[in-house]
VONUNU-38535 format. One record per residue (C-alpha): residue number from 1; residue in three letters; chain; x negated, y negated, z. Coordinates in nm, 2 decimals, decimal comma. Layout:
<nodes>
 num residuo cadena      X      Y      Z
 NUM     ALA      A      X      Y      Z
...
</nodes>
This chain:
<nodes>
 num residuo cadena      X      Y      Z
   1     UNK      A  -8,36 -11,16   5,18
   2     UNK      A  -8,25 -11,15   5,55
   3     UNK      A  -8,16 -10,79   5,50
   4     UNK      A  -8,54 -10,76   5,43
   5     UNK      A  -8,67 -10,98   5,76
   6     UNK      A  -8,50 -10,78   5,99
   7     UNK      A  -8,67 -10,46   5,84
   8     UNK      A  -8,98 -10,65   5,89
   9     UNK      A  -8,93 -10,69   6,23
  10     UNK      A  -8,84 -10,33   6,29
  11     UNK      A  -9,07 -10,15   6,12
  12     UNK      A  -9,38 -10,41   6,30
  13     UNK      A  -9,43 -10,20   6,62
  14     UNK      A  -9,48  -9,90   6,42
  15     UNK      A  -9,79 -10,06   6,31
  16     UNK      A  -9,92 -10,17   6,64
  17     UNK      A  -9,81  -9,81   6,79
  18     UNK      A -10,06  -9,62   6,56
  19     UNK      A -10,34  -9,47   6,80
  20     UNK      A -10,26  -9,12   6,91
  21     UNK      A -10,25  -8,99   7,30
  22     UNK      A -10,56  -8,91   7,44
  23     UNK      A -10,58  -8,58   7,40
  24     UNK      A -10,50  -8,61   7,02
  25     UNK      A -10,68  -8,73   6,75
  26     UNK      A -10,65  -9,09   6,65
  27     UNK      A -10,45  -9,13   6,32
  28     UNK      A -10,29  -9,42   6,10
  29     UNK      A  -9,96  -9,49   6,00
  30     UNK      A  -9,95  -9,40   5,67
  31     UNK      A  -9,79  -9,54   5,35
  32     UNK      A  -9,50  -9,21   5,38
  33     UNK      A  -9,51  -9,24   5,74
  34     UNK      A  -9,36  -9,68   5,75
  35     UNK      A  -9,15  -9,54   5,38
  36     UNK      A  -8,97  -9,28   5,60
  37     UNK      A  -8,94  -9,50   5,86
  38     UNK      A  -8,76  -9,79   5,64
  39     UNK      A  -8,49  -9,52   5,56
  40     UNK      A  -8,38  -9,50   5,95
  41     UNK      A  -8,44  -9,86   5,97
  42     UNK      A  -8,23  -9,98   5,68
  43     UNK      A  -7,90  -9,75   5,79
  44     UNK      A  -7,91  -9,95   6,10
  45     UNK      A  -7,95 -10,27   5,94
  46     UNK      A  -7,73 -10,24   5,69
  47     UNK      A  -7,45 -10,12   5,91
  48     UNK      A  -7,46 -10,43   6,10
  49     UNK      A  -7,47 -10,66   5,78
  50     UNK      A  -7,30 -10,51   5,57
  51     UNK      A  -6,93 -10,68   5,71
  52     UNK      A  -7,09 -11,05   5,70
  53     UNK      A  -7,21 -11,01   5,33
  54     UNK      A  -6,97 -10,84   5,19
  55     UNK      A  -6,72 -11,07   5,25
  56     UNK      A  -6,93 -11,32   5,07
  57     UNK      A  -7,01 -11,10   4,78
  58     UNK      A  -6,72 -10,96   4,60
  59     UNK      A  -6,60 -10,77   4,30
  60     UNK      A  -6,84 -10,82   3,99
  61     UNK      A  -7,04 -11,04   4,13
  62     UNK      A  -7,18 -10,80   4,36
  63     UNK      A  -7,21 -10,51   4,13
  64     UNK      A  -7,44 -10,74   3,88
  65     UNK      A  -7,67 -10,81   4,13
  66     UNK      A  -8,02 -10,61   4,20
  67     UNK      A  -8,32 -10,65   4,40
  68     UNK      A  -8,62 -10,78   4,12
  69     UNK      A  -8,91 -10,56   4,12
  70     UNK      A  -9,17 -10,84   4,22
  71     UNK      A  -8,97 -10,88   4,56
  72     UNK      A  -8,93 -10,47   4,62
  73     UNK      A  -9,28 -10,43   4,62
  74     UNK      A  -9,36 -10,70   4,82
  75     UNK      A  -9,18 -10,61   5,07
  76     UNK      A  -9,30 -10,18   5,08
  77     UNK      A  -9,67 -10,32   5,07
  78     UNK      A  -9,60 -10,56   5,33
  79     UNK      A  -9,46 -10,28   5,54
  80     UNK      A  -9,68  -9,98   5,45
  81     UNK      A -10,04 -10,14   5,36
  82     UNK      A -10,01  -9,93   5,05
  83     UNK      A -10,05  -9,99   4,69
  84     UNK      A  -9,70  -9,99   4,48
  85     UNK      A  -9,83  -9,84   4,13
  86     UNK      A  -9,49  -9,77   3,93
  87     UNK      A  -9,14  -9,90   3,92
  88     UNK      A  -8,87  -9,82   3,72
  89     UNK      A  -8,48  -9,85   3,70
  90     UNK      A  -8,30  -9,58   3,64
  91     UNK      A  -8,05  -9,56   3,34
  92     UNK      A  -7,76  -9,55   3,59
  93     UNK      A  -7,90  -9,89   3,72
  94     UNK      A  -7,89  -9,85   4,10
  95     UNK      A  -8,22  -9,69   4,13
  96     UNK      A  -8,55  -9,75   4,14
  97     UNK      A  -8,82  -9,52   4,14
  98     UNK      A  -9,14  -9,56   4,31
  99     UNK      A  -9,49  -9,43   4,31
 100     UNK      A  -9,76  -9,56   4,50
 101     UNK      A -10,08  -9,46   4,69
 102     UNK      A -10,17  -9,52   5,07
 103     UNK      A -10,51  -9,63   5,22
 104     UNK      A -10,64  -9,28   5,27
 105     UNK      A -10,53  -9,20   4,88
 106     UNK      A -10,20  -9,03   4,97
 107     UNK      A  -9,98  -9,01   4,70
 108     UNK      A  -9,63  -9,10   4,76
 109     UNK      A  -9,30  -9,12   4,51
 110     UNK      A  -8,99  -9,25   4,69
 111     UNK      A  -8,66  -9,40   4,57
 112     UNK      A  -8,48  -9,68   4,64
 113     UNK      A  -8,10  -9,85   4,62
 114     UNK      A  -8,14 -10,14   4,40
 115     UNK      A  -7,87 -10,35   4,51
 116     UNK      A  -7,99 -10,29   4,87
 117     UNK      A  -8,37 -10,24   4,88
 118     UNK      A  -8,27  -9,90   5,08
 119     UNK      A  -8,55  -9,67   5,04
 120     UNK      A  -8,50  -9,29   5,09
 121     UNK      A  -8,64  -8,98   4,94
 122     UNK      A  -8,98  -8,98   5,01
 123     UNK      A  -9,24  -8,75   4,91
 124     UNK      A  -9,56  -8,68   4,95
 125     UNK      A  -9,76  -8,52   4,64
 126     UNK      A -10,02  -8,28   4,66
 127     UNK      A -10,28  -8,23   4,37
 128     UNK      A -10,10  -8,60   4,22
 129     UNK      A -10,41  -8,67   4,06
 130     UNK      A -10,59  -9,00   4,03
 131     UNK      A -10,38  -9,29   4,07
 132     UNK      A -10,57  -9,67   3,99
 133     UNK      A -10,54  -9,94   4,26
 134     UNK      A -10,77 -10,17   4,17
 135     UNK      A -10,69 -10,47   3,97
 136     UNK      A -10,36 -10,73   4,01
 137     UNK      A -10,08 -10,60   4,24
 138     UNK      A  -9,79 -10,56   4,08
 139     UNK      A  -9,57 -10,88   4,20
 140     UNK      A  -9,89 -11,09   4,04
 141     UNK      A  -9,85 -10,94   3,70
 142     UNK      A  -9,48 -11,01   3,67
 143     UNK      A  -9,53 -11,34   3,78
 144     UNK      A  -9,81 -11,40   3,46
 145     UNK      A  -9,53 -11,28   3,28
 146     UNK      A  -9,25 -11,48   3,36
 147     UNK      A  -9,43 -11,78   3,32
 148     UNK      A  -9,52 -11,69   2,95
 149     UNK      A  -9,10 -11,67   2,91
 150     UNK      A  -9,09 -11,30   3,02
 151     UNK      A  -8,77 -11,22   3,25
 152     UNK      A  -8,56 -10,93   3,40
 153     UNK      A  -8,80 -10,66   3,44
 154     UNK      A  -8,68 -10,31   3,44
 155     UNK      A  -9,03 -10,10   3,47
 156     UNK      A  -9,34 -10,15   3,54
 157     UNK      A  -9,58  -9,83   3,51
 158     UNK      A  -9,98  -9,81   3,59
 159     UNK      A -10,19  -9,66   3,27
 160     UNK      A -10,54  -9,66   3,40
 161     UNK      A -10,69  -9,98   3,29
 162     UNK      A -10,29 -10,14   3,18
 163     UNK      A  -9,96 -10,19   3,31
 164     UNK      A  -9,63 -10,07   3,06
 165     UNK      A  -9,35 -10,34   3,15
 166     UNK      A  -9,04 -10,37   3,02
 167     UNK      A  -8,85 -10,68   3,03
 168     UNK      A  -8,65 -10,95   2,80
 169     UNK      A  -8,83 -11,23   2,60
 170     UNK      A  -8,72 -11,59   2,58
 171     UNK      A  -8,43 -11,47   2,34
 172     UNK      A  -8,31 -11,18   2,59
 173     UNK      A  -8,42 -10,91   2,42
 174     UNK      A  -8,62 -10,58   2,55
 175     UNK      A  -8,97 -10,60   2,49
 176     UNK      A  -9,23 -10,38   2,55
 177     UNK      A  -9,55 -10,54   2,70
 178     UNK      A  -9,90 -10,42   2,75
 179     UNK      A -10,08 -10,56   2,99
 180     UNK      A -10,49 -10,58   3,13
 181     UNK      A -10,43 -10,46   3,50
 182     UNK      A -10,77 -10,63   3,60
 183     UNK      A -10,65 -10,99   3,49
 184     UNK      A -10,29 -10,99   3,34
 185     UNK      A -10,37 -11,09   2,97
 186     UNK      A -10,12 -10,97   2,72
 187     UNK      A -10,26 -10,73   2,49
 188     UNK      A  -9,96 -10,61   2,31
 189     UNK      A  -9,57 -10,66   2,32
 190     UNK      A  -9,32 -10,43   2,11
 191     UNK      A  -8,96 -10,42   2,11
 192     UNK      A  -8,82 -10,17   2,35
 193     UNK      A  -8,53  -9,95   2,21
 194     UNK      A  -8,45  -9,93   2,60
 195     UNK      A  -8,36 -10,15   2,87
 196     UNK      A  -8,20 -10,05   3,20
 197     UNK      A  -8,14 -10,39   3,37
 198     UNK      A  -7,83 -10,59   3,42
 199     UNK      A  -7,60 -10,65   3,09
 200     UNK      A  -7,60 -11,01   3,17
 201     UNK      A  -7,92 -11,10   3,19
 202     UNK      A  -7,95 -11,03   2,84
 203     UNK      A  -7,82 -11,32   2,63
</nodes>
């Protein structure tokens, strides 16, 4: 969480240095420009912290923990202004994938380390099509969830009008669940034949 306040801090000027020189025209910082700039940031950063906390997390303990989706987006919409549409964990479980779309409508994949919330990869996409951002953010849905019993998500992935998450139910197995994007209601859960989170959460 520190790791994530002093890319805050950073990446804050870049958002206050946004109007162009006078003989330019005035532009935003966009959702890929603040992504791109987290990548420099975060090699910084966690070149300075990496000594303090990795004397404090060793061996196994370290390599089962990953940053939970709900707190990853948070932290890119906080920095970009954008809207976080997908997530997923990758088989490998180290890395997430992320889609999104900025204020002017730029659509934007990116990756990021999921142990370390390093982002890198960025990419803009042209002719990406029509991506929804209205309705609950995603950090709001999961929450809905985890208070009906719903835990460890692996994915969450924009449908149109529905969000497909993956997580465990109450008895740590992979479910599949459907949800309204506009207020959060369940409208289906399956089991998932899938599940790329952490071995121990299951149970």
């Amino acid at each position: 969480m520190k790791k994530f306040l002093v890319i805050a801090s950073l990446t804050a000027p870049l958002l206050l240095a946004a109007p162009a020189q006078a003989d330019e025209p005035a532009r935003q910082v966009s959702f890929e420009d603040v992504l791109r700039q987290l990548v420099l940031t975060h090699t910084d950063v966690s070149t300075r912290s990496r000594d303090g906390h990795q004397r404090q997390d060793r061996g196994w303990q370290n390599e089962r923990r990953i940053i939970p989706i709900a707190r990853l987006v948070r932290q890119i919409q906080r920095e970009t202004g954008g809207r976080v549409t997908s997530v997923r964990l990758k088989r490998n479980g180290r890395v997430y994938a992320i889609e999104g779309v900025g204020r002017g409508g730029r659509y934007v994949t990116a990756k990021a380390n999921a142990r370390t919330g390093e982002v890198f990869d960025v990419q803009r996409v042209r002719g990406g099509g029509y991506a929804a951002t209205n309705g609950k953010p995603i950090p709001r849905i999961l929450r809905g969830l985890r208070n009906r019993g719903y835990s460890g998500f692996d994915r969450v992935v924009r449908d149109g009008r529905t969000y497909n998450v993956r997580g465990l139910n109450s008895r740590g197995n992979p479910v599949r669940i459907v949800t309204n994007a506009r207020n959060g209601r369940v409208l289906s859960v399956h089991q998932a034949r899938r599940y790329n989170g952490p071995n121990h959460l299951r149970h």
